[in-house]
Structure formats: C-alpha cells, structure tokens
N, C-alpha and C positions, 0 to 999 in steps of 0.2 A: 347827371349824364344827359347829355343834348338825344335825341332819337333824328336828328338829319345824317340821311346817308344816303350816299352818293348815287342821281338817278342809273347810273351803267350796271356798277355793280350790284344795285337792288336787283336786275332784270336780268343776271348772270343764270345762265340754262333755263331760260324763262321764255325772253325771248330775243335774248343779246350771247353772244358768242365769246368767247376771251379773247383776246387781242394779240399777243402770242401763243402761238401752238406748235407744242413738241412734238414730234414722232420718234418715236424709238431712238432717241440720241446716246451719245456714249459718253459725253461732257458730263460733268459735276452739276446738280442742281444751282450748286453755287457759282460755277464758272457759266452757264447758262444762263441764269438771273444778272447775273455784272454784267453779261455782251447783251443782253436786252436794253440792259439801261444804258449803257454809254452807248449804243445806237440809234437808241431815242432823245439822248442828250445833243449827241453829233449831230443828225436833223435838225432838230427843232433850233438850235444857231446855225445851221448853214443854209435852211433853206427858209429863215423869216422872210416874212416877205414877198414868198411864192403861194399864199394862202391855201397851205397844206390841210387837207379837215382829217387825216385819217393816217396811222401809221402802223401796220400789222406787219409778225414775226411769226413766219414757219421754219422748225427745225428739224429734219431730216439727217438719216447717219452720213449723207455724203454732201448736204447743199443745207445753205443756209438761206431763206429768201426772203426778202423784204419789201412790203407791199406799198408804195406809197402814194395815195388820192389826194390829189391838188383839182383846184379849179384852173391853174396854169399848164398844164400838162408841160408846154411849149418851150415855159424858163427854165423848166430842171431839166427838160430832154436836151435842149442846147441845138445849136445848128450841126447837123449832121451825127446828131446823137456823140457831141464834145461834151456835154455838162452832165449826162447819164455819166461816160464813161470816166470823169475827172473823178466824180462822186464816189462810184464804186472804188477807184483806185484807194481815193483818201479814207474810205471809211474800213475800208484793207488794210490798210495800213497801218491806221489807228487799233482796230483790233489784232493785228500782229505783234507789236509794238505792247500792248497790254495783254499778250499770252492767251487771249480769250476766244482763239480762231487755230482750227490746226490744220488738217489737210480739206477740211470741206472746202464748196467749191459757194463763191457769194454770188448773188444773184438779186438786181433790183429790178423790180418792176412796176411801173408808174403808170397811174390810171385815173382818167378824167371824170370829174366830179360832174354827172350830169345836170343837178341843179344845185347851185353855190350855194345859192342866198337860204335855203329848205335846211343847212347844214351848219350845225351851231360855232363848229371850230372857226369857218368860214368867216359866220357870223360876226364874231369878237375879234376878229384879226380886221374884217373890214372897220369896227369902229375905232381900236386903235390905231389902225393908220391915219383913221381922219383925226382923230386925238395929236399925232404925233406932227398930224399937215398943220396943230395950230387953230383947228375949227371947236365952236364953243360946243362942252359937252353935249346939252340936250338936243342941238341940230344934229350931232353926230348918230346919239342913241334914237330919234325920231326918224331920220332918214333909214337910219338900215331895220329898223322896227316896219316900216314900210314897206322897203323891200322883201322882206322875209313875207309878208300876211300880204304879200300879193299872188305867193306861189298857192296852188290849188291845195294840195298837200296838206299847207301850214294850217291847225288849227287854235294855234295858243303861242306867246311867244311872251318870256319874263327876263327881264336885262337886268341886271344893277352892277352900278360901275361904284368905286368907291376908293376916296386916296383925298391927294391935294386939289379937288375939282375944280378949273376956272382959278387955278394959284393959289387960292387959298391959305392960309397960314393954318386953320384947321381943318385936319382932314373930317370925311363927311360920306356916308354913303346914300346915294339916289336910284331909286326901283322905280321902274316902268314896267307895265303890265298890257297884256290885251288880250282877250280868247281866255280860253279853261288850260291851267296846264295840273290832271290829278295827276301825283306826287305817289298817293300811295298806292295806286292801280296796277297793278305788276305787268298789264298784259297793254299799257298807255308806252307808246311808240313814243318814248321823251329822251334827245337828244342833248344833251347835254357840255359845255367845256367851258372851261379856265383860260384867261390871257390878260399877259399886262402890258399893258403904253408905257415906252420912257421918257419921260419927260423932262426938261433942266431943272424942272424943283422937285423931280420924288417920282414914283413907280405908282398909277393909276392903275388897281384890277379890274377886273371885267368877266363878267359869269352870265353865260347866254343859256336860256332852257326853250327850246322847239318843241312841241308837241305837233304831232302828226296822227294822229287818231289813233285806234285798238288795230292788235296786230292776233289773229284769232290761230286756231291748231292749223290747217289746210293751209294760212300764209306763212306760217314757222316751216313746214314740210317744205313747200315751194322753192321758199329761199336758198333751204337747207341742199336741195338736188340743183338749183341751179348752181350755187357757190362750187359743187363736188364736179360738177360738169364744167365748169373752169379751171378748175384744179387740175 
C-alpha cells in the first residue's frame, strides 16, 4: 500500500475547508453527490481555457450556488453579463434534463483570482496551454516555475509532467523542483492540482504542488469570519 495522499484532503478541518457544503437540503445524498459531479464535469469542459483555479458548491433548502475563481473573470462573465447568463441557463438545463435539480433556485457567482500564478490550478492549465501552443516541454515547465517563485507568497513549487514528452514513442515522466514543499506538515499551506494537454500523439498529465508557508490557529479563525462575512 503506497502512504501518498492527496495534499487537500490531508488538510481537510485542518486547515482546508470542503469544497462542497450542504445546508439542510432535502435532496438524497445521492441525488446531491451526482449534481456535484456533473456540475463539476459541465465546467471543467466548458470553461477550459478560462484558467478556472477553483470550483465550490453551496446547497441550501431553496438555492443551489456555485462558486467559480478564474483569473479571467472577464471570459465567463461575457459582455454585458451574456456568458454568466448562457452558462447558468445551460448548466439548468443540464441538471433538469438529469432530474438532479427541482424547485431551487441556481445561482453563479464568479470571482477573480487575485494572484494567478500563487494558484496551482492556474499553474497546470498555463503550462498546458504552452504544451498544446507546441512549445518544448522544459521551456514550458521553467517559465511558469518562474513565474510562480516570483510571487512573495510562494515558498516551494514541485511540477512533474509525464506522457509522450517532446513525441516520444516512450512515455517518460520529468520533475522539477525549487524551495521546501513539507508534504507531511498538516498545518504547510500546499496547494495542490491535476491537468492534462492534448496533444495529437497522446494526453500529457501535469501535477502542480505551491507551498505558501504555515497557516497557524488566529489565521484559520480570520479566514473562517471573513468567508462568513461574505456569505
């Protein structure tokens, strides 16, 4: 049995938050669990591209609402708030359409990523798209390696891409490292995500880990009353 697991969920009531959160809903756990996912399915192909780093689900007896952090704010909002509103229609419809929506009321709301590069999602989506412009891998992983440890923030950043690298006929996986990132720290601010390039010879992954220094009891509190004071 391997002992790696997953930096998010190690830090779950730690000092990481869940990512969907119920409130007294009336739904089935199980009809509640399927509209999480094919919500987060629907996204993540409709808005590739808009270099989404974050997707949260609050459920409530009467609203369903859905949180979505881009660095683009601008592409999903659309001109004159058109691509908001196309989005909520189609992603209505889609949960109509699969019985997994009934009389609540949807609601999205879309929020800018104040520093892109500090945000691992970000991270792996900007080096697949240089992947996908055709650019050779280690320029791809060195530039945004760069970028990232140029933010005050960033203390540690660990990349490794791995597939058909550079066409290859064997695939091959390649890690680049810089900075501390502890793993088994529970209280180390390590950002974490998954994404892959497509490419015309095969699907290149890509695993970004940010470490942002120790997160202590009086900054979990702070957090915790800001988030509730936006709520």
């Amino acid at each position: 049995m391997s002992h790696v697991v997953h930096p998010y969920s190690h830090r779950l009531g730690i000092i990481r938050n869940w990512k969907s959160r119920w409130f007294g809903t009336k739904e089935s756990y199980v009809n509640s669990l399927r509209g999480d996912i094919v919500i987060r399915e629907f996204l993540d192909k409709k808005l590739r591209g808009y270099f989404v780093g974050n997707v949260e689900i609050e459920r409530e007896e009467k609203a369903i609402k859905v949180i979505i952090e881009t660095s683009r704010p601008g592409m999903v909002i659309g001109r004159k708030g058109e691509g908001s509103t196309k989005l909520k229609k189609e992603l209505l419809s889609l949960l109509t359409k699969k019985k997994l929506i009934g009389n609540e009321e949807l609601r999205i709301d879309i929020q800018e990523i104040k520093s892109p590069e500090s945000n691992a999602s970000v991270a792996a989506q900007m080096i697949a798209e240089a992947l996908e412009k055709r650019l050779p891998f280690r320029r791809a992983v060195k530039q945004t390696m760069e970028k990232v440890m140029a933010n005050r923030d960033v203390l540690g950043v660990k990349i490794i891409v791995a597939g058909r690298l550079g066409g290859a006929d064997m695939a091959r996986k390649e890690k680049i490292k810089q900075g501390r990132i502890p793993l088994q720290t529970l209280r180390a601010d390590i950002d974490f995500s998954r994404f892959e390039a497509r490419l015309p010879y095969g699907t290149i992954g890509i695993q970004v880990w940010i470490y942002k220094g120790e997160v202590f009891d009086s900054q979990i509190k702070s957090r915790l009353s800001s988030k509730k004071l936006e709520m």
